[in-house]
Residue, then its C-alpha position, 0 to 999 in steps of 0.5 A: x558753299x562748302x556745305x554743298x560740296x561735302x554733300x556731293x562728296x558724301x553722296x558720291x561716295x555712298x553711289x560708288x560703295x553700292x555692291x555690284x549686281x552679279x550675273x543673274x544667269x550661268x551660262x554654264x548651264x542649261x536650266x535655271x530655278x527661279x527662287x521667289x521670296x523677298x529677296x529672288x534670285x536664279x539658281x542657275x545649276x541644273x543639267x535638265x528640267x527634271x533636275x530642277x524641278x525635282x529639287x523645286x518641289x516645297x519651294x516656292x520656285x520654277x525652273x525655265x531654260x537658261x536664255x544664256x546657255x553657252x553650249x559646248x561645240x565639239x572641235x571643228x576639223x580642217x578640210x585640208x586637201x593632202 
């Protein structure tokens, strides 16, 4: 019986030390390159498409638009009647 609980005990300590996934995009910014290999990940940086794909060229990588974009919006004005 103890053999079990410090079995369930180990395995949950290795669960709860596993390392967090970050965000995959950036809502910062428009347009994200995706990088290929073994290990993938989004490159989300990128102000235009014609950036990205510029800095893509050689590398095994496309760019695509950033679903997450947050635009900045300007400022809304009251329409307080004086």
């Amino acid at each position: 019986m103890p053999r079990i609980g410090l079995a369930l005990g180990v395995i949950g300590l290795l669960l709860a030390s596993a390392l967090a996934r970050a965000q995959t995009y950036d809502p910062s910014y428009p347009v994200c390159m995706q990088i290929y290999g073994q290990v993938g990940y989004f490159d989300c940086r990128y102000t235009s498409l014609a950036q990205c794909r510029f800095l893509a060229v050689g590398r095994s990588a496309s760019c695509v638009a950033n679903p997450y974009f947050a635009a900045k919006r300007p400022a809304r004005r009251s329409q307080r009647a004086d």
